[in-house]
Structure formats: structure tokens, C-alpha cells
C-alpha positions as CSV (number, residue, x, y, z in Angstrom):
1,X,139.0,149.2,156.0
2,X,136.8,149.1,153.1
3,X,133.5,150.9,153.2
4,X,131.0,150.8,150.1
5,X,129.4,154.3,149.5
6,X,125.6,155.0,148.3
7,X,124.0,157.8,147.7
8,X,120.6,158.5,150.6
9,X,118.3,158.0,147.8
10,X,114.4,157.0,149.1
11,X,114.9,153.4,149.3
12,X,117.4,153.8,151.9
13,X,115.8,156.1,153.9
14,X,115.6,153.9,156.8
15,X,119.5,154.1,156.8
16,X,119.3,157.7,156.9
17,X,117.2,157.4,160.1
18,X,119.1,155.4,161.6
19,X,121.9,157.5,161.3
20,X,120.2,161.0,161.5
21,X,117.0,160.4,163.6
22,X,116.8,160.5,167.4
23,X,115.9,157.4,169.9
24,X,112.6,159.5,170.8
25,X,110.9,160.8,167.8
26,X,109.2,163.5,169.6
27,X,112.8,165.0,170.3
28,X,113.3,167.7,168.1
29,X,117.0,166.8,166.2
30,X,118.9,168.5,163.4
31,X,118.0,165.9,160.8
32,X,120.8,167.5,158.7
33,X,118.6,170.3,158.0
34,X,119.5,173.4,160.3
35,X,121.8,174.8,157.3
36,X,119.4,173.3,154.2
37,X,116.5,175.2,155.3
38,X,115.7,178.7,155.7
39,X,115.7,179.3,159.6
40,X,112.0,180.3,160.0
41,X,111.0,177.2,157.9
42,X,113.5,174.9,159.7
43,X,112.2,176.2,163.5
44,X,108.8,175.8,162.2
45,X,109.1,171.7,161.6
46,X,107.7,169.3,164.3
47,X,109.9,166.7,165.2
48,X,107.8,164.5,163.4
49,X,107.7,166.8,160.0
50,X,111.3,166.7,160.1
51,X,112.0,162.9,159.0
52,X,109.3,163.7,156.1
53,X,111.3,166.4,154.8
54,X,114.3,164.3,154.7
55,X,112.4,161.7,153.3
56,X,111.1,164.1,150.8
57,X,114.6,165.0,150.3
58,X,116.2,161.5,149.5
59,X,113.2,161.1,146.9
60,X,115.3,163.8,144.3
61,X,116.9,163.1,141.2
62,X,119.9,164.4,143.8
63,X,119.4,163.0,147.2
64,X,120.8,165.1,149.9
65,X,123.8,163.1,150.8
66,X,125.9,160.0,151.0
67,X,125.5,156.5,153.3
68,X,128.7,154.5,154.3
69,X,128.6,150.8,154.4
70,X,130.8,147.9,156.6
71,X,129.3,144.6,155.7
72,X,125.7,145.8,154.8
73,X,125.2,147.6,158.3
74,X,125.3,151.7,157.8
75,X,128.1,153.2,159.4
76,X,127.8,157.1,158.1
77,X,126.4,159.3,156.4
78,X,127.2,162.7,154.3
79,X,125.3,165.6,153.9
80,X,126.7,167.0,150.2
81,X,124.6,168.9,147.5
82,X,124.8,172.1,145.7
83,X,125.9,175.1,147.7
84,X,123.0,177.1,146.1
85,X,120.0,174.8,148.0
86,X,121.9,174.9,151.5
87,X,120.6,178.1,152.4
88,X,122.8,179.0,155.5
89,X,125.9,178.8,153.2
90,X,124.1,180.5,150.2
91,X,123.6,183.5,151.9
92,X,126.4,183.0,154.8
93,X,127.8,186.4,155.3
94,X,130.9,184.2,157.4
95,X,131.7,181.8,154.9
96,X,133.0,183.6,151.2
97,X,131.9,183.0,148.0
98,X,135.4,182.6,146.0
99,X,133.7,182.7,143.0
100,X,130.5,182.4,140.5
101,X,131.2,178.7,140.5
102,X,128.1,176.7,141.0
103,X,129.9,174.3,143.5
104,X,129.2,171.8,145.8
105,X,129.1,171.6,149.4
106,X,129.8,168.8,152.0
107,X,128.7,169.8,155.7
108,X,128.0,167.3,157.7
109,X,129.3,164.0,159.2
110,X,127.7,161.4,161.2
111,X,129.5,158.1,162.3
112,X,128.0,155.3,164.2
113,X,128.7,154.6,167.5
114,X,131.6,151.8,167.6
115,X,132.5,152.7,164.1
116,X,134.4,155.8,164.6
117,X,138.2,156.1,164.3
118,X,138.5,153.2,161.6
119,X,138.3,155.9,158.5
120,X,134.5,155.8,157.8
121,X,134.6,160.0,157.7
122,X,137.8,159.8,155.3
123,X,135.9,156.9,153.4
124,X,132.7,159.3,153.2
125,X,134.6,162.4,151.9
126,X,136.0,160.4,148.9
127,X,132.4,159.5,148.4
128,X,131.3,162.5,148.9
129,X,133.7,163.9,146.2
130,X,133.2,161.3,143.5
131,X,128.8,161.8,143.9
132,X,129.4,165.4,143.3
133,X,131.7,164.9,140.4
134,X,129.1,162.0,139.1
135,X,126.4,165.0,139.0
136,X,128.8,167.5,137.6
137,X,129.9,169.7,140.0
138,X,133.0,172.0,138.9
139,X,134.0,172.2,142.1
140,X,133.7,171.3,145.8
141,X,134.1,172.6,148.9
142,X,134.0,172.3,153.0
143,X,134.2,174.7,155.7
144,X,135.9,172.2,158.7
145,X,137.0,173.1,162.0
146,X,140.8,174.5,161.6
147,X,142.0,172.8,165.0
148,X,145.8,172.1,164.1
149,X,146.6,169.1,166.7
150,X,143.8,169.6,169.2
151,X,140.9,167.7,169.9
152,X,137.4,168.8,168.6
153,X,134.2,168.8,170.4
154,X,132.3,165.4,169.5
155,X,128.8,167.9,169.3
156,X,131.4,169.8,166.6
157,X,132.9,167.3,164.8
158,X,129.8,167.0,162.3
159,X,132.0,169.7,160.0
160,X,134.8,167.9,159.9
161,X,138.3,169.4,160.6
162,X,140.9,170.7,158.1
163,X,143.2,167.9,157.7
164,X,140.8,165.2,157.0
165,X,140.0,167.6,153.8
166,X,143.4,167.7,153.2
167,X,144.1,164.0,153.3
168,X,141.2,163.7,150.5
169,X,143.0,166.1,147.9
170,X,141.5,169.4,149.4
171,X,143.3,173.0,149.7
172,X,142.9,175.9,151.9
173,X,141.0,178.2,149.9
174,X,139.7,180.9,152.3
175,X,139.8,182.1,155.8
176,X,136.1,182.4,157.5
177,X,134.7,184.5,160.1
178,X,132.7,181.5,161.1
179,X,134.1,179.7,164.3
180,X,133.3,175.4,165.3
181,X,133.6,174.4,168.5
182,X,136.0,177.3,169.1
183,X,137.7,176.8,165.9
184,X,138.0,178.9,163.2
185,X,136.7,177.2,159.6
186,X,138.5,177.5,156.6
187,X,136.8,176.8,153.3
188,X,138.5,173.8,151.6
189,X,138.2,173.2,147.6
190,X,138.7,170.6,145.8
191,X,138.8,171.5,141.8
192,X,136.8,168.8,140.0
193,X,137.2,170.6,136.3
194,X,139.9,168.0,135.2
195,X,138.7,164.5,135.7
């Protein structure tokens, strides 16, 4: 299946709403922000505040992720940016730092109801990957559920799981102390140095 890649910029933050944003908008959702955001200033956002942030966000010279498109209808999206503005894994005491690298991060997935199992996350890592190296980032990484054959939790499967990075070109890096859905994450690398 093909899929066309874009990055969230402000024009298509509707997409990203679609995608990210709740039925109610009273209901306080993620928004792709829980690991962005410093916890105090990520509690502190109103349900309503949170989709202005995003939108905020997707106004950057760097928007904060990747959309996936079948036919002109959104089908996912890709929360990727510099390690050093997602402040959960900046300062994660779980997730190691290999090195003074200044590299990239992919840590989220989100794929449309009736749209998943046809490739779309596989689609968006390659997308993800080629955005980063468009705004030259050395390296990138991901820290996905290491689950061997076994199922992950749908609420869980936003980090993706170890062989979906390895299917895009990634290696095992690093062990983590940080567990998904009862998994343990590894951190995945990809060098993107040499083209």
C-alpha cells in the first residue's frame, strides 16, 4: 500500500485533530504531549488549551510530527522532533543517552481506525526517518516495546515495538529500565551521518 507522508505543519492541523483529538473536547487526551512537555506544565493544560498548543506546535519552522495519507484521507500520524525539546526523554533517567549526539526522536504512533494492519506505522517510520534527515538530524532513535512474538496492548502500541524499527533499518542500541505495556523498551538507532 502506498501512503504519501507530510509533515503536521499549521495548515494541516485539522488532520492532526482528527487524528490526535478526542470525540468530546472537554475530555482531557494526550495530544501527543505527555512526553513534550514538562509534567507540571502538561497537567496544568485544559482540555481545550491542549489543541492550541499543538496547534502552536505545528506552526514551527519544525512541526512536531508526521501525517500519513491513503487517497487524501489521513490515516496516521508521527510524533518525531529533536530529543532535546521532548522533555521526558531529555531528562529520562530510564531511557540512556548513548552519546552527545543531538538526535532525533520518534515516540508516538496513531493509526485510524480501519486503517491499521495495512503498513501505515511502517509507512510513517520511513517518513519519519527521511523528515529528520531533511532537517539534519545525525541520528535517530526509538524506544519501542521489546515484545518478541506477543501481542501488545492497543493503549501501548503508540511506541511502537522493536521489530517494526528493525524492518525500517534500525538497531538495538541500548537496554532501558523503562517498561510498555509490560515490555521492556530498547532504544533503536538509526545512523543518518552517511546519506
Amino acid at each position: 500500500m502506498d501512503f504519501v507522508i507530510h509533515p503536521a505543519t499549521a495548515h494541516r492541523f485539522d488532520h492532526v485533530a482528527t487524528l490526535l483529538g478526542p470525540r468530546n473536547p472537554d475530555s482531557p487526551t494526550c495530544w501527543c504531549l505527555t512526553y513534550r512537555l514538562p509534567s507540571r506544565e502538561n497537567r496544568a493544560l485544559t482540555a481545550r488549551e491542549r489543541p492550541e498548543k499543538v496547534r502552536e506546535l505545528c506552526g514551527r519552522d519544525i512541526p512536531p510530527g508526521i501525517l500519513a495519507y491513503e487517497d487524501d484521507v489521513v490515516v496516521g500520524w508521527c510524533g518525531v522532533a529533536p530529543r532535546s525539546e521532548l522533555h521526558s526523554f531529555a531528562n529520562s533517567r530510564k531511557i540512556p543517552h548513548l552519546d552527545a549526539l543531538p538526535v532525533w526522536t520518534v515516540w508516538c504512533f496513531r493509526v485510524r481506525g480501519g486503517h491499521r494492519g495495512r503498513g501505515v506505522a511502517q509507512a510513517l517510520l520511513k517518513g519519519a526517518v527521511q523528515h529528520a534527515r531533511r532537517n539534519g538530524a545525525p541520528a535517530i532513535e526509538g524506544y519501542p516495546a521489546d515484545n518478541g512474538d506477543e501481542k501488545v496492548d492497543t493503549t501501548m502500541a503508540f511506541v511502537g515495538t522493536r521489530r517494526l524499527f528493525e524492518n525500517a533499518g534500525f538497531a538495538k542500541a541500548a537496554d532501558t529500565t523503562a517498561i510498555a505495556g509490560g515490555f521492556p523498551r530498547v532504544v533503536m538507532r538509526m545512523d543518518l551521518r552517511d546519506g
